[in-house]
PyMOL Python script that loads the backbone (N, CA, C, O; Angstrom):
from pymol import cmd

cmd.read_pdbstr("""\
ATOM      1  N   UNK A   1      84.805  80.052 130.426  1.00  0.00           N
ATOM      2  CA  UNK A   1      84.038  79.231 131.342  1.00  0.00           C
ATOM      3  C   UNK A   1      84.967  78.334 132.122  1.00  0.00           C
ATOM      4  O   UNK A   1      86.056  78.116 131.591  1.00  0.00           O
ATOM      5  N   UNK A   2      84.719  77.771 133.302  1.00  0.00           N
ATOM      6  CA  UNK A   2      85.154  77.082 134.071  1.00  0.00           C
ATOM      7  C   UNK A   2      84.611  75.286 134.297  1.00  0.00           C
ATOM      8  O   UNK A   2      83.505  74.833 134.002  1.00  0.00           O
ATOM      9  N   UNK A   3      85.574  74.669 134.791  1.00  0.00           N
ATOM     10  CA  UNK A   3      84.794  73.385 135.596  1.00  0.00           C
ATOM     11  C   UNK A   3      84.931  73.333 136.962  1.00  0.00           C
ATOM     12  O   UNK A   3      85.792  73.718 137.754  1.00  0.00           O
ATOM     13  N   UNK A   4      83.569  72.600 137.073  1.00  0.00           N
ATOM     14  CA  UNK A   4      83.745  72.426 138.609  1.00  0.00           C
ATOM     15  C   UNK A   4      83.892  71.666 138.881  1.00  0.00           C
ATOM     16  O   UNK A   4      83.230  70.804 138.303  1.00  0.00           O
ATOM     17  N   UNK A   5      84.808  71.197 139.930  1.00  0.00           N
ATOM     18  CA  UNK A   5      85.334  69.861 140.942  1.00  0.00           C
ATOM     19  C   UNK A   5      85.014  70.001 142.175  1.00  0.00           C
ATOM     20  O   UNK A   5      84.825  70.969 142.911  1.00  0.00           O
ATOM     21  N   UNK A   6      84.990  69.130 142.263  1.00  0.00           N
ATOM     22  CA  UNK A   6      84.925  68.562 143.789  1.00  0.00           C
ATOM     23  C   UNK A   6      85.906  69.237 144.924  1.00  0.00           C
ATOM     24  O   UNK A   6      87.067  68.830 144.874  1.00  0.00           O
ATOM     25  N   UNK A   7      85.605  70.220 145.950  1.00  0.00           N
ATOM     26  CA  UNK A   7      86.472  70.692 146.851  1.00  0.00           C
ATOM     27  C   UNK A   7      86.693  69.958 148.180  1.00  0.00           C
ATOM     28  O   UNK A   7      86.413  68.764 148.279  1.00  0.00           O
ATOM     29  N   UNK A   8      87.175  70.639 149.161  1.00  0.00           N
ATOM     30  CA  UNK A   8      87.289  70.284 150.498  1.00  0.00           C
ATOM     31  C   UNK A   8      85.884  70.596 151.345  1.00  0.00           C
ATOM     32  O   UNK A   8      85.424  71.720 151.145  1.00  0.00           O
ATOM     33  N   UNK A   9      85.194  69.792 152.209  1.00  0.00           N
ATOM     34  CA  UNK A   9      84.006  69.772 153.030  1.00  0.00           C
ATOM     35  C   UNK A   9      82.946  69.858 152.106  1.00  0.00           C
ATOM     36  O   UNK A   9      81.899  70.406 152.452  1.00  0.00           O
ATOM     37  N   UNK A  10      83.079  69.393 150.986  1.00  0.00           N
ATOM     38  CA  UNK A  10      81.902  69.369 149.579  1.00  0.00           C
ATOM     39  C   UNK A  10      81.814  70.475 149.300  1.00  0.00           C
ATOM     40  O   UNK A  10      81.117  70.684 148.307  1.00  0.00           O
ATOM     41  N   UNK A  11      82.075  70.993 149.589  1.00  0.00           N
ATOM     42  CA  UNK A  11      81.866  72.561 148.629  1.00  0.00           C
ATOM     43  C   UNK A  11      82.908  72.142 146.851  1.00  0.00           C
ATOM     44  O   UNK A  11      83.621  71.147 146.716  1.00  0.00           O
ATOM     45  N   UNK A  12      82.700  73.087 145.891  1.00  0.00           N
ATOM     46  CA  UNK A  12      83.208  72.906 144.667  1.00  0.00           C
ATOM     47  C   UNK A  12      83.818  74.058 144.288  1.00  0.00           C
ATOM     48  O   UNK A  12      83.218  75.131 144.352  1.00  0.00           O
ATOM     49  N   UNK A  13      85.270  73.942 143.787  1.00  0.00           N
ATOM     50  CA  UNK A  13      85.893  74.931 143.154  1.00  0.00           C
ATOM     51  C   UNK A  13      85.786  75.081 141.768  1.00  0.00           C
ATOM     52  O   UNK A  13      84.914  74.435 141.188  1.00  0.00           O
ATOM     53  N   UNK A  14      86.609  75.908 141.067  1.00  0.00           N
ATOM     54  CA  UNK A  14      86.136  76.001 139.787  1.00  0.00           C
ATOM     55  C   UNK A  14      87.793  75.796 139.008  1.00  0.00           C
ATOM     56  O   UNK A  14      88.921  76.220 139.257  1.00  0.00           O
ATOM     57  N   UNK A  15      87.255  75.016 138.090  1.00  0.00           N
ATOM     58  CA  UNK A  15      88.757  74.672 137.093  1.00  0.00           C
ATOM     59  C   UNK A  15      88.718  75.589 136.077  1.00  0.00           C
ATOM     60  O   UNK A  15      87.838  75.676 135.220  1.00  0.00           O
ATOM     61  N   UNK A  16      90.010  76.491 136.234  1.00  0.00           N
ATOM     62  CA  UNK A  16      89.961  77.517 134.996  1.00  0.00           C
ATOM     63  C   UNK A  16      90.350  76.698 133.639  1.00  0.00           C
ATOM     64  O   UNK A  16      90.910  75.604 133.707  1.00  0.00           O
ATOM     65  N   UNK A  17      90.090  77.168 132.702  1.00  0.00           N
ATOM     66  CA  UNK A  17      90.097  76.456 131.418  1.00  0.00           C
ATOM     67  C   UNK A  17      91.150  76.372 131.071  1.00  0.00           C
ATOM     68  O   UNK A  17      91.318  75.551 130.168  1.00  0.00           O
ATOM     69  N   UNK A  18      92.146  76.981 131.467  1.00  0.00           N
ATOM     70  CA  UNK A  18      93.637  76.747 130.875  1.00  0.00           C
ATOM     71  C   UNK A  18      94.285  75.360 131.377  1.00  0.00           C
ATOM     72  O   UNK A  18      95.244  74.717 130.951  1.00  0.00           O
ATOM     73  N   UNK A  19      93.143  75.085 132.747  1.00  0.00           N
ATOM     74  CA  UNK A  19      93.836  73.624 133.328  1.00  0.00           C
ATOM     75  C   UNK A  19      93.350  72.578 132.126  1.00  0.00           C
ATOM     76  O   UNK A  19      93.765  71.527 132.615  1.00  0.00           O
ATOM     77  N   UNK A  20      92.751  72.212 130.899  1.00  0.00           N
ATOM     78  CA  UNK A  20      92.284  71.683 129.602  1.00  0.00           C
ATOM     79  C   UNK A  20      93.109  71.898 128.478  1.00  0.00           C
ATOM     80  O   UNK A  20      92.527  72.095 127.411  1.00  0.00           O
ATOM     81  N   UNK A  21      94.387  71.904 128.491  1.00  0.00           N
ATOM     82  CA  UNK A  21      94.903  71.987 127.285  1.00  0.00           C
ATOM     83  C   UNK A  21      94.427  71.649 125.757  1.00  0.00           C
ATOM     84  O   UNK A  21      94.604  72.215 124.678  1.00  0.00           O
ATOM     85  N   UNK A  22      93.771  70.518 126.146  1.00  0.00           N
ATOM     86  CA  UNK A  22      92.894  70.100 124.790  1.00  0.00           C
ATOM     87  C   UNK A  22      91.787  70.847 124.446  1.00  0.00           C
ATOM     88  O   UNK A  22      91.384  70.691 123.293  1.00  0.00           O
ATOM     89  N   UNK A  23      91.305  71.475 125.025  1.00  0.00           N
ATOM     90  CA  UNK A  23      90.223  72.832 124.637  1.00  0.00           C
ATOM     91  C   UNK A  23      91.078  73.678 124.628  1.00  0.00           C
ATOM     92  O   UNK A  23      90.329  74.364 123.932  1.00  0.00           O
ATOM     93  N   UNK A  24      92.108  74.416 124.754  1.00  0.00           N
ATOM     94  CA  UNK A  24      92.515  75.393 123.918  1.00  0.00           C
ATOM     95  C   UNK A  24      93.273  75.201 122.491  1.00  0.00           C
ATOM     96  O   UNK A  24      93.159  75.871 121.465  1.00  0.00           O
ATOM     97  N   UNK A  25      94.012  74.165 122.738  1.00  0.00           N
ATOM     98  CA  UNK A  25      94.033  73.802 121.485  1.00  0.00           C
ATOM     99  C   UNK A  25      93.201  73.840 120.562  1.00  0.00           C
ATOM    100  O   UNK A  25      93.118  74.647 119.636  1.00  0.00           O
ATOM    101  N   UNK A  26      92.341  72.639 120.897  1.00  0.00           N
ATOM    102  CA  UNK A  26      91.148  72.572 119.294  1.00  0.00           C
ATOM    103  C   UNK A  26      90.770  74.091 119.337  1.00  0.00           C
ATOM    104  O   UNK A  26      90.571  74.522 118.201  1.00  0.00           O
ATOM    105  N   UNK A  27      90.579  75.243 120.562  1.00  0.00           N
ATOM    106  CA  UNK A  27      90.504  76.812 120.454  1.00  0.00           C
ATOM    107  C   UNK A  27      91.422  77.436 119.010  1.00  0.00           C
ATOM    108  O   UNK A  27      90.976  77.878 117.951  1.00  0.00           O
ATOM    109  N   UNK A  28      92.603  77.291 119.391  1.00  0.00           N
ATOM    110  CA  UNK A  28      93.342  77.938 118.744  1.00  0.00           C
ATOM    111  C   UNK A  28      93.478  77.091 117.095  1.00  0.00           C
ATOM    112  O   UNK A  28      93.522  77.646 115.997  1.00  0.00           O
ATOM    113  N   UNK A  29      93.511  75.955 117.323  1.00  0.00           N
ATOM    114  CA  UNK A  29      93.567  75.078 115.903  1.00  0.00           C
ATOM    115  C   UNK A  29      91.946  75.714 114.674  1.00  0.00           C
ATOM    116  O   UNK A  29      91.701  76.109 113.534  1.00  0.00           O
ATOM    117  N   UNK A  30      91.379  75.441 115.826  1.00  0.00           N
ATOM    118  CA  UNK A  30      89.796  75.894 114.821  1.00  0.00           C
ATOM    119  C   UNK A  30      90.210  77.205 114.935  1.00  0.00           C
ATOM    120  O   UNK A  30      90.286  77.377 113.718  1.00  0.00           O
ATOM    121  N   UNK A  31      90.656  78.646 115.548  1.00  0.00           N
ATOM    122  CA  UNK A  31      90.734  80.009 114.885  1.00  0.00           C
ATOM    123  C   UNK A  31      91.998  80.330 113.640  1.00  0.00           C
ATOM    124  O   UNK A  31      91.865  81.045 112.647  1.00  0.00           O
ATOM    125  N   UNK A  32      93.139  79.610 114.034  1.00  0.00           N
ATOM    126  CA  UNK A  32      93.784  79.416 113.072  1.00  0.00           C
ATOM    127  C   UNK A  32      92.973  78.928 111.557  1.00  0.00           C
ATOM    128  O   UNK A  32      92.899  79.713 110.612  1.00  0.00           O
ATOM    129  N   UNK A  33      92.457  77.678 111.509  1.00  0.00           N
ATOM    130  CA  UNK A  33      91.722  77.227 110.722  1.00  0.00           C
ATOM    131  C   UNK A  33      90.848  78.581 109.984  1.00  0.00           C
ATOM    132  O   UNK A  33      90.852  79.182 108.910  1.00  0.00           O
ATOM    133  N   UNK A  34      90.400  78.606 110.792  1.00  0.00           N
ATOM    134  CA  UNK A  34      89.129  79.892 110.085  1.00  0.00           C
ATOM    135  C   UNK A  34      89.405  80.736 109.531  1.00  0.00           C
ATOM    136  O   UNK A  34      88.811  80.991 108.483  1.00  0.00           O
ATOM    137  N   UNK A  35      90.740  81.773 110.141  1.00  0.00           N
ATOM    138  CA  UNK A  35      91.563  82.896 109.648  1.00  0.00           C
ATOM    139  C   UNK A  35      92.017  82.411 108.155  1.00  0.00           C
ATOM    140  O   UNK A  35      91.655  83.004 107.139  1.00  0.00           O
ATOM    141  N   UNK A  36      92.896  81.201 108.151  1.00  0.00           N
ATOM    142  CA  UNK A  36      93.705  80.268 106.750  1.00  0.00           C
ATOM    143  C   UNK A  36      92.873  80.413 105.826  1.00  0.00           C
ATOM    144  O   UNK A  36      93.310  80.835 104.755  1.00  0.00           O
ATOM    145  N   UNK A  37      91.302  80.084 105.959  1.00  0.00           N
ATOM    146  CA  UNK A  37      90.254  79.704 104.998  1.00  0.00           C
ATOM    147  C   UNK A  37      89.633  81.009 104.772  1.00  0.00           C
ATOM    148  O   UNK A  37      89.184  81.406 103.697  1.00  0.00           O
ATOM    149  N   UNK A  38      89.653  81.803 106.173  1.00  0.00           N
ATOM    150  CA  UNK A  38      89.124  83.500 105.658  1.00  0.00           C
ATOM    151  C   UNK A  38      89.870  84.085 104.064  1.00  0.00           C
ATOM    152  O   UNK A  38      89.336  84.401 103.001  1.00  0.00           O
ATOM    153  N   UNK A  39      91.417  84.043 104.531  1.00  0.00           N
ATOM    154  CA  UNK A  39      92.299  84.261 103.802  1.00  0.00           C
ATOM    155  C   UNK A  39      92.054  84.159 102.397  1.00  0.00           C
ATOM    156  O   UNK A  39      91.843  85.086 101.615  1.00  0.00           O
ATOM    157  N   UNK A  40      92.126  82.386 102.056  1.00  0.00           N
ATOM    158  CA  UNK A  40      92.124  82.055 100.915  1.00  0.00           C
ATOM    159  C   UNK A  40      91.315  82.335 100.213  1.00  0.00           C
ATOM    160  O   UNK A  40      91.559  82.655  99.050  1.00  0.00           O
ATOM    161  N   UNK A  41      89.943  82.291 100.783  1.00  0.00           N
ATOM    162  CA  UNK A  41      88.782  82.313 100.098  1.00  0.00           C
ATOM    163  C   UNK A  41      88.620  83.916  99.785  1.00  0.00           C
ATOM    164  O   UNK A  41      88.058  84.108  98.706  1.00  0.00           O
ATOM    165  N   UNK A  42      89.018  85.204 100.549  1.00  0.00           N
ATOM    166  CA  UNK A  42      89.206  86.103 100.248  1.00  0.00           C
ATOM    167  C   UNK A  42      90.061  86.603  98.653  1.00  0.00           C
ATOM    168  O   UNK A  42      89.790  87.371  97.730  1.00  0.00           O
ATOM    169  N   UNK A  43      90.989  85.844  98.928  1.00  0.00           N
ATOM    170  CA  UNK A  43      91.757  86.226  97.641  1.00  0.00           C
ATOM    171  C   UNK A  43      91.310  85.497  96.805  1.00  0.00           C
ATOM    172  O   UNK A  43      91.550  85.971  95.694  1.00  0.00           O
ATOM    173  N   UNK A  44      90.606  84.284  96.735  1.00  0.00           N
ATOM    174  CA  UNK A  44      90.344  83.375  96.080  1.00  0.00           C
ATOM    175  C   UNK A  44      88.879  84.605  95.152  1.00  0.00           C
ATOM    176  O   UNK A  44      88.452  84.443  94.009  1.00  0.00           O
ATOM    177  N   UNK A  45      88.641  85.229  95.714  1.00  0.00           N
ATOM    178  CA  UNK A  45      87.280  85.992  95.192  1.00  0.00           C
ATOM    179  C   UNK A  45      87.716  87.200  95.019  1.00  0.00           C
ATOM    180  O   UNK A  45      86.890  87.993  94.568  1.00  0.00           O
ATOM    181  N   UNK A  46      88.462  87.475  95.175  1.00  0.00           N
ATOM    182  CA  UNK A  46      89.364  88.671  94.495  1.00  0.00           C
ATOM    183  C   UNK A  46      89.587  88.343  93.242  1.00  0.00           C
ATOM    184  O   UNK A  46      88.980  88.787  92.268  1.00  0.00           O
ATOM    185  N   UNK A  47      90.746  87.305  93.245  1.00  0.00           N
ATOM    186  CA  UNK A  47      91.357  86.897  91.905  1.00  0.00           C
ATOM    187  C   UNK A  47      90.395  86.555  90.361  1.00  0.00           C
ATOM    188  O   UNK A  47      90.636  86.651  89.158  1.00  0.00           O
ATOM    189  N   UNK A  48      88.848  85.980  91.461  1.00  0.00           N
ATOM    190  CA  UNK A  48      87.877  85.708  90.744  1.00  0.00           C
ATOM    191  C   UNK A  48      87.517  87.536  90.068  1.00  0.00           C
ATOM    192  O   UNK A  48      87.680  87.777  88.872  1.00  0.00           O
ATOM    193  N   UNK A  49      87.180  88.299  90.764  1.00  0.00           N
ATOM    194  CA  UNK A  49      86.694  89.759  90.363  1.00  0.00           C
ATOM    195  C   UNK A  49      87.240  90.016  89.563  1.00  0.00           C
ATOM    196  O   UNK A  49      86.652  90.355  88.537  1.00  0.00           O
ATOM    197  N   UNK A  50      88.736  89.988  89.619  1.00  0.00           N
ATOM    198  CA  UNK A  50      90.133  91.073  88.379  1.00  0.00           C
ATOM    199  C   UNK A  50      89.910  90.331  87.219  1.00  0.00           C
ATOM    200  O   UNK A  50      89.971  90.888  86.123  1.00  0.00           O
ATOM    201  N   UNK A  51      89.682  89.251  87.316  1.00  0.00           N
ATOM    202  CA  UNK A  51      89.280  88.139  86.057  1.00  0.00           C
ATOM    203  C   UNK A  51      88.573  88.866  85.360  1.00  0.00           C
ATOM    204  O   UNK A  51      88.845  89.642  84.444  1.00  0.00           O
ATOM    205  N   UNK A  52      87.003  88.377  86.176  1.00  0.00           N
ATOM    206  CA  UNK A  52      85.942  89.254  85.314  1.00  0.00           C
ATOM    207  C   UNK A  52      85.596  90.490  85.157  1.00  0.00           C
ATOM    208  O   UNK A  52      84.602  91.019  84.659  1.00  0.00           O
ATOM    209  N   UNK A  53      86.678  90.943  85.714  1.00  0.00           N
ATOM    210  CA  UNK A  53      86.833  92.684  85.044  1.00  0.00           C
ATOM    211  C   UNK A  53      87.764  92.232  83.931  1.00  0.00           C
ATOM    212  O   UNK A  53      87.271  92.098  82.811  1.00  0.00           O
ATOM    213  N   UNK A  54      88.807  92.031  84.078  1.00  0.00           N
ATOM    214  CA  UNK A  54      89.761  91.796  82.717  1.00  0.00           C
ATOM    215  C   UNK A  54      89.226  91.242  81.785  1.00  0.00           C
ATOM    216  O   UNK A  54      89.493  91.833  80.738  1.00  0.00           O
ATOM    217  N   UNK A  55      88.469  90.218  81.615  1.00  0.00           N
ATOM    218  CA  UNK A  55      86.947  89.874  80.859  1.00  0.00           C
ATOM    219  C   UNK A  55      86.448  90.865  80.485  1.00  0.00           C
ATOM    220  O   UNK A  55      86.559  91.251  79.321  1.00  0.00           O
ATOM    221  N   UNK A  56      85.921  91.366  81.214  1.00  0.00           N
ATOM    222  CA  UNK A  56      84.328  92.294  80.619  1.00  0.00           C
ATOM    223  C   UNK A  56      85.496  93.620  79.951  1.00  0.00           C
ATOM    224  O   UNK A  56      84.902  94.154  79.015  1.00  0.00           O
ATOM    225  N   UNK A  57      86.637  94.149  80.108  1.00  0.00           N
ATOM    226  CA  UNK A  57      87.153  95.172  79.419  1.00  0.00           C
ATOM    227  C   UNK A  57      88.077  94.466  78.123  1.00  0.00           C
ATOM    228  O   UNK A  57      88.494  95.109  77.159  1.00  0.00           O
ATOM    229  N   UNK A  58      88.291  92.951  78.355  1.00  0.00           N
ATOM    230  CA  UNK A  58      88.793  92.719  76.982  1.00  0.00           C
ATOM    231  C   UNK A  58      87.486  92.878  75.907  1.00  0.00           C
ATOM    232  O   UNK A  58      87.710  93.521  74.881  1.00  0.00           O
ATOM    233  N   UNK A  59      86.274  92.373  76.088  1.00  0.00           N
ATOM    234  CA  UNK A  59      85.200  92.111  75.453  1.00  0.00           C
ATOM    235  C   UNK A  59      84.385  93.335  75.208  1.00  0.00           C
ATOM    236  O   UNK A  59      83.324  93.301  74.584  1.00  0.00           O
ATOM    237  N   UNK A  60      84.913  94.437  75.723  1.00  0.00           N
ATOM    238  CA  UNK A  60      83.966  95.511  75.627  1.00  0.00           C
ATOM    239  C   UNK A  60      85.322  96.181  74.301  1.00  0.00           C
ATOM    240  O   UNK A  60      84.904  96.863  73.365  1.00  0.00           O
ATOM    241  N   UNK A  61      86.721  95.897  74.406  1.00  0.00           N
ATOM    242  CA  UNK A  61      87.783  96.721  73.494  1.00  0.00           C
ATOM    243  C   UNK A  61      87.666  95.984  72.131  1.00  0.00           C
ATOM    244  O   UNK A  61      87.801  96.551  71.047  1.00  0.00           O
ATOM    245  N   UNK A  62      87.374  94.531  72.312  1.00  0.00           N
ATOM    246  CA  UNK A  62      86.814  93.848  71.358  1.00  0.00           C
ATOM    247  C   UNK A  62      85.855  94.268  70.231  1.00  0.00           C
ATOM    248  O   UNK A  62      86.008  94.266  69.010  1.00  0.00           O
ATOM    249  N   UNK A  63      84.866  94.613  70.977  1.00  0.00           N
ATOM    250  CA  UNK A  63      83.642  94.922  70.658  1.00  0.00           C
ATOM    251  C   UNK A  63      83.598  96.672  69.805  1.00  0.00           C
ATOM    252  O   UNK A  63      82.850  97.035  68.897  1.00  0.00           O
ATOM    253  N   UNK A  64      84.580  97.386  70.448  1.00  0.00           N
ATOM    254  CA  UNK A  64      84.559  98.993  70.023  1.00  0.00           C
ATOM    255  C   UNK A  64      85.673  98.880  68.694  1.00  0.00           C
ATOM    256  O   UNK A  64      85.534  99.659  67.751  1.00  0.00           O
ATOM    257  N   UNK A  65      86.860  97.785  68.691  1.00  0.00           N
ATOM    258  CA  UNK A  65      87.271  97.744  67.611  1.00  0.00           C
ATOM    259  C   UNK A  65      86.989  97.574  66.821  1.00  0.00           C
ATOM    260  O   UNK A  65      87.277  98.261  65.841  1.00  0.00           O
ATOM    261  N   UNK A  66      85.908  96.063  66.795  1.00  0.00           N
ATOM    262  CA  UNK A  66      84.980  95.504  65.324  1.00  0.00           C
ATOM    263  C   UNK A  66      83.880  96.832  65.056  1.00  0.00           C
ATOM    264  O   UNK A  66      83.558  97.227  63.936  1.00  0.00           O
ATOM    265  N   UNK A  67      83.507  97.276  66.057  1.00  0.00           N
ATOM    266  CA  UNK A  67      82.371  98.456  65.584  1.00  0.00           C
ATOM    267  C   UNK A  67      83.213  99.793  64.924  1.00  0.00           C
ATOM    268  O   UNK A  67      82.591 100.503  64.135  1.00  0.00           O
ATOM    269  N   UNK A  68      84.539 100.107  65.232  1.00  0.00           N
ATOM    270  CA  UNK A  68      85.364 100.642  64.206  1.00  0.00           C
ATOM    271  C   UNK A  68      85.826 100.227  62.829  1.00  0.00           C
ATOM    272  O   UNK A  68      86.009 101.056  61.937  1.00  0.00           O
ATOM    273  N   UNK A  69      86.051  98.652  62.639  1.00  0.00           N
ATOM    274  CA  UNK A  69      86.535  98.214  61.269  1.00  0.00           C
ATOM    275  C   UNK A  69      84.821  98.233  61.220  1.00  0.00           C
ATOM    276  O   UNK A  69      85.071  97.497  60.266  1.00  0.00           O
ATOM    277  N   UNK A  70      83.733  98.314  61.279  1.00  0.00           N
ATOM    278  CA  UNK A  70      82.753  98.152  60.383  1.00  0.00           C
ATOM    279  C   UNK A  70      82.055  99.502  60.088  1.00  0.00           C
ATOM    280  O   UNK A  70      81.365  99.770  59.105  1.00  0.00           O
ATOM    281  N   UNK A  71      82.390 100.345  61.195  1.00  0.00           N
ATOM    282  CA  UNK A  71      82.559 102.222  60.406  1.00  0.00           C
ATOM    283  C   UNK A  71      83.126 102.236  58.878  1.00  0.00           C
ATOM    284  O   UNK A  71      82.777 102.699  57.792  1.00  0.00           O
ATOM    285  N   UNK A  72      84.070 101.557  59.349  1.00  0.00           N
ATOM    286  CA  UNK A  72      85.322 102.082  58.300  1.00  0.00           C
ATOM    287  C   UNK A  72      85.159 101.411  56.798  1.00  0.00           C
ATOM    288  O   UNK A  72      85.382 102.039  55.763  1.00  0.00           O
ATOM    289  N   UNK A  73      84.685  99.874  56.857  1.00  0.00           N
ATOM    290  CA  UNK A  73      84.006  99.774  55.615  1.00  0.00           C
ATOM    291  C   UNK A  73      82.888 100.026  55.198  1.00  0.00           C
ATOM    292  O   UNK A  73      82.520  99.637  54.090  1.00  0.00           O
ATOM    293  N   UNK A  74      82.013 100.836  56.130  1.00  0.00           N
ATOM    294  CA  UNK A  74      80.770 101.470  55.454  1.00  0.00           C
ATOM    295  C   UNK A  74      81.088 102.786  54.804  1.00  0.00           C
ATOM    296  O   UNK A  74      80.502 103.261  53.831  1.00  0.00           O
ATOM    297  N   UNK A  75      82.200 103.373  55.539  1.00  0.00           N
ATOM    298  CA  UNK A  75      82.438 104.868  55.259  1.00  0.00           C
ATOM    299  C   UNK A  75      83.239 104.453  53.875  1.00  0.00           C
ATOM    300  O   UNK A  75      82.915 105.178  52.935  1.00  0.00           O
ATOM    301  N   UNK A  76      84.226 103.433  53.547  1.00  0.00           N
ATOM    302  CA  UNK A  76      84.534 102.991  52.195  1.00  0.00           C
ATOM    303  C   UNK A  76      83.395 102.667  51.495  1.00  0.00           C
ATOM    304  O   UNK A  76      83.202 103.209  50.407  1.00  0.00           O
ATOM    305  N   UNK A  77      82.693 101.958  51.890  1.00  0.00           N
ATOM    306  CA  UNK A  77      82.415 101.481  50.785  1.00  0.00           C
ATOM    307  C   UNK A  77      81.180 102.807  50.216  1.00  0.00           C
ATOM    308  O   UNK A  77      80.768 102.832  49.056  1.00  0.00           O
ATOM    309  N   UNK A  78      80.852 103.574  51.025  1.00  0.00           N
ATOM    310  CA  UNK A  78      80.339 104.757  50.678  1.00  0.00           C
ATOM    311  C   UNK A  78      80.625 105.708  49.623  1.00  0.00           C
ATOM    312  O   UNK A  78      79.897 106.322  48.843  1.00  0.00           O
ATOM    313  N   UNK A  79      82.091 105.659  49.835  1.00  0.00           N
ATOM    314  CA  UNK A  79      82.858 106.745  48.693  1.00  0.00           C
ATOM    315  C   UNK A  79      83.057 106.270  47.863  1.00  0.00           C
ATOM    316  O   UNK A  79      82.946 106.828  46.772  1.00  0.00           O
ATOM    317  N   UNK A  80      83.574 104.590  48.046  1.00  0.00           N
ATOM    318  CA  UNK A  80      83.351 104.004  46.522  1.00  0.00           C
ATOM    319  C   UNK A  80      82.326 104.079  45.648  1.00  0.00           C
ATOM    320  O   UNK A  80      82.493 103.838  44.452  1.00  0.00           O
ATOM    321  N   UNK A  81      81.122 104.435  46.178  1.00  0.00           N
ATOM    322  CA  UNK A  81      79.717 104.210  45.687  1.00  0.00           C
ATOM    323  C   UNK A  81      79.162 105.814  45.012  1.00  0.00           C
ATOM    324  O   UNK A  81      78.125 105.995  44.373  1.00  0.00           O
ATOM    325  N   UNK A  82      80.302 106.952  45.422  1.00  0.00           N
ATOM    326  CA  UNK A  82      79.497 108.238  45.189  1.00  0.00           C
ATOM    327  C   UNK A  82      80.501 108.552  43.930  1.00  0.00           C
ATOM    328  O   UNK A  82      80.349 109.572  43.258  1.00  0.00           O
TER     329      UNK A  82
END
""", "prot")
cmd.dss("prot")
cmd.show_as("cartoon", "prot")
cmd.util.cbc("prot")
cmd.orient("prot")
């Protein structure tokens, strides 16, 4: 978008936006900004996922081991018993 000023015989020209340095700036400061925070928060929810996968597969190897040691003393204590 443009501004308009004041021309010669009243008519109005148009100010291209690059004549505003301070609007491209805060432009580029706020896309910078956004990209930085895209970023982080991206990996930030990544790092969160591998977690709770590394979670849920410690707790599931957990879980298949104790259900093996408790095979294993039923299947003892079975033969002890026959």
């Amino acid at each position: 978008q443009a501004r308009r000023r004041p021309g010669v015989q009243g008519k109005t020209q148009e100010w291209p936006l690059w004549a505003f340095p301070q609007v491209l700036d805060a432009f580029f400061l706020g896309k910078g900004f956004a990209q930085a925070l895209n970023e982080r928060v991206g990996n930030a929810i990544a790092d969160l996922l591998s977690e709770l996968n590394k979670f849920d597969a410690e707790r599931r190897y957990e879980a298949r081991k104790f259900e093996e040691e408790v095979r294993e003393r039923a299947r003892t204590e079975l033969i002890k018993s026959a």
